[in-house]
C-alpha distance (Angstrom), angle and dihedral (degrees) to the residues before:
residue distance angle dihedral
X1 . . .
X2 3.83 . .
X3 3.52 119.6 .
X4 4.27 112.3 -125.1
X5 3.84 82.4 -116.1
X6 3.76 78.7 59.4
X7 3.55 93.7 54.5
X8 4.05 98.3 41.7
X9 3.78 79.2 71.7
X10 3.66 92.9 69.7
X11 4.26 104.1 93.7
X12 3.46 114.5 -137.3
X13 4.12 90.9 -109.5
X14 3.77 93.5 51.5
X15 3.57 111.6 -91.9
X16 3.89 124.0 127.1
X17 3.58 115.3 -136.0
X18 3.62 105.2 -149.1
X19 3.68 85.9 59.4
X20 4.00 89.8 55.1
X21 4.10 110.7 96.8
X22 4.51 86.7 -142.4
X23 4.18 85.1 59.9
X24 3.66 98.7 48.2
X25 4.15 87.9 52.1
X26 4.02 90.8 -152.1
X27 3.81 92.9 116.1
X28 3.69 92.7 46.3
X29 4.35 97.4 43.5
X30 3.47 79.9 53.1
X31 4.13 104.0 47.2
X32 4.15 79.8 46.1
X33 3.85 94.0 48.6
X34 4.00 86.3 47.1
X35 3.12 97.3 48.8
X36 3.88 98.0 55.9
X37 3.37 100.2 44.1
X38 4.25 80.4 52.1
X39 3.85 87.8 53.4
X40 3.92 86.0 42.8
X41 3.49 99.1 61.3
X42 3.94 99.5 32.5
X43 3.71 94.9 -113.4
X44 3.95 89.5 163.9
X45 3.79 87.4 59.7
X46 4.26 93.8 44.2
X47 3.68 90.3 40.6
X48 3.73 91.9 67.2
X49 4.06 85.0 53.2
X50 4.01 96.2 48.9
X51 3.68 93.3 45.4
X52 4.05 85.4 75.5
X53 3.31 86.3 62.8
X54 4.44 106.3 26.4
X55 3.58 112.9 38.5
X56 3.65 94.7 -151.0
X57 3.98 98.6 57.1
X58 4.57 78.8 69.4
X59 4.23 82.9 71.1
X60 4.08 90.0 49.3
X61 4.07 98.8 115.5
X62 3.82 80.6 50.6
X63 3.52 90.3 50.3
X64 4.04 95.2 48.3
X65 3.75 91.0 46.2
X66 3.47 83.1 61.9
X67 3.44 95.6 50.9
X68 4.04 88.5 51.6
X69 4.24 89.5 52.7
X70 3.89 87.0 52.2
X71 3.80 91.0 50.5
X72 4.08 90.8 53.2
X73 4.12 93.2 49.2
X74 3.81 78.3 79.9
X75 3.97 102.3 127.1
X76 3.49 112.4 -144.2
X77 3.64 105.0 173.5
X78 3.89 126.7 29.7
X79 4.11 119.5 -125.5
X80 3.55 95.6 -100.8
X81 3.77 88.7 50.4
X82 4.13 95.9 54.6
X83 3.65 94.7 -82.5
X84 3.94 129.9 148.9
X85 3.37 120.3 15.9
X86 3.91 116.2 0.1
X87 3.52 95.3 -139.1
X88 4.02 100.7 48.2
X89 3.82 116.7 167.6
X90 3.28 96.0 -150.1
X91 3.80 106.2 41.4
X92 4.06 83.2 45.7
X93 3.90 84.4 51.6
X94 3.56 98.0 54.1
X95 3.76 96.0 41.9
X96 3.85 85.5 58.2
X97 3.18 92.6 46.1
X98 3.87 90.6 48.9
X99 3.98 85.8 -135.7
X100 3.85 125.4 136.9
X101 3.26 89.9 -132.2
X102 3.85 155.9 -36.4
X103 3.68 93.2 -73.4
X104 3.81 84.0 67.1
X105 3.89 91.3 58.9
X106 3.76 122.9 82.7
X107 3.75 90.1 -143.4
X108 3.62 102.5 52.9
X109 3.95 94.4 107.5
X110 3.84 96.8 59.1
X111 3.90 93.3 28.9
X112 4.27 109.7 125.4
X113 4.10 81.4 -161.3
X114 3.49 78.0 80.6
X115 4.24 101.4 49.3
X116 3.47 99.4 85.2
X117 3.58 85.8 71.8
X118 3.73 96.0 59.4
X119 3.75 104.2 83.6
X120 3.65 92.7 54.6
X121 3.77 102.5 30.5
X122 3.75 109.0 29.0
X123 3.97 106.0 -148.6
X124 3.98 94.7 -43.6
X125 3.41 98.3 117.6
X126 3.47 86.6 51.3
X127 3.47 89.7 50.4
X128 4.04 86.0 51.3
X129 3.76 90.3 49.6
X130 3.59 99.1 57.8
X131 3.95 90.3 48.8
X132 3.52 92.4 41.0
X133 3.85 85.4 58.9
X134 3.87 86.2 46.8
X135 3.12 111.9 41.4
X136 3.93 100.7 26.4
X137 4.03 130.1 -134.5
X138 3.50 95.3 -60.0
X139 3.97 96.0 42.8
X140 3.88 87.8 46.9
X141 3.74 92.1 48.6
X142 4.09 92.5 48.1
X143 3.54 94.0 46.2
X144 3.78 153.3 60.8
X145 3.98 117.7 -57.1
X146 3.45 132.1 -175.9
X147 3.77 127.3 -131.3
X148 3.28 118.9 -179.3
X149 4.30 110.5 0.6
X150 3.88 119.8 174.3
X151 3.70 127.1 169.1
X152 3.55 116.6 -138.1
């Protein structure tokens, strides 16, 4: 049975954060780690030499500002903990509401609280709503989420 720390993991629009790549902070230990050893061995300064002879290494501050944006997707602090943005429409929604969550609202499929989610997530937290409504917190928790889900 899942723990209630298990279940403050469950965002208020659906999404699971241990499944989310920013909570598990691999991506971003490893931009950081990157990046240093980069800064270690100049690669700014011998990029400018190899992109005589590789095309690509002439888009390398690009590339290491990349790296830097990957390093701050680190989450620190989940949803229900203050996380994300401070001024959330849809955690502010449900607190108003005094719901756990979206799954708990009868509007949650047609809801545009919910479309800034879209570009990134496709309709799987939609997906997760409807099961979380299903199946419950413990069902949702035990079984298969989505993460990102677009129809082509």
């Amino acid at each position: 049975m899942p723990s209630n720390q298990d279940k403050e993991l469950i965002t208020f629009c659906g999404l699971y954060c241990p499944d989310c790549i920013n909570h598990k902070g691999e991506v971003a230990d490893l931009a950081r780690d990157l990046r240093k050893k980069l800064r270690e061995e100049k690669m700014d300064k011998v990029s400018k030499g190899l992109s005589k002879y590789f095309k690509e290494f002439k888009n390398y501050g690009q590339c290491y500002e990349v790296l830097g944006a990957m390093v701050r997707l680190r989450c620190n602090r989940t949803c229900r903990k203050g996380g994300g943005p401070p001024q959330c429409k849809v955690r502010n929604c449900c607190k108003k509401k005094d719901i756990q969550g979206c799954w708990e609202c009868g509007e949650f499929e047609t809801c545009d609280k919910l479309d800034f989610l879209k570009p990134l997530h496709g309709k799987a937290n939609i997906e997760n709503l409807k099961k979380l409504k299903k199946n419950g917190l413990d069902g949702f928790i035990k079984g298969k989420r989505c993460w990102c889900e677009f129809k082509e």
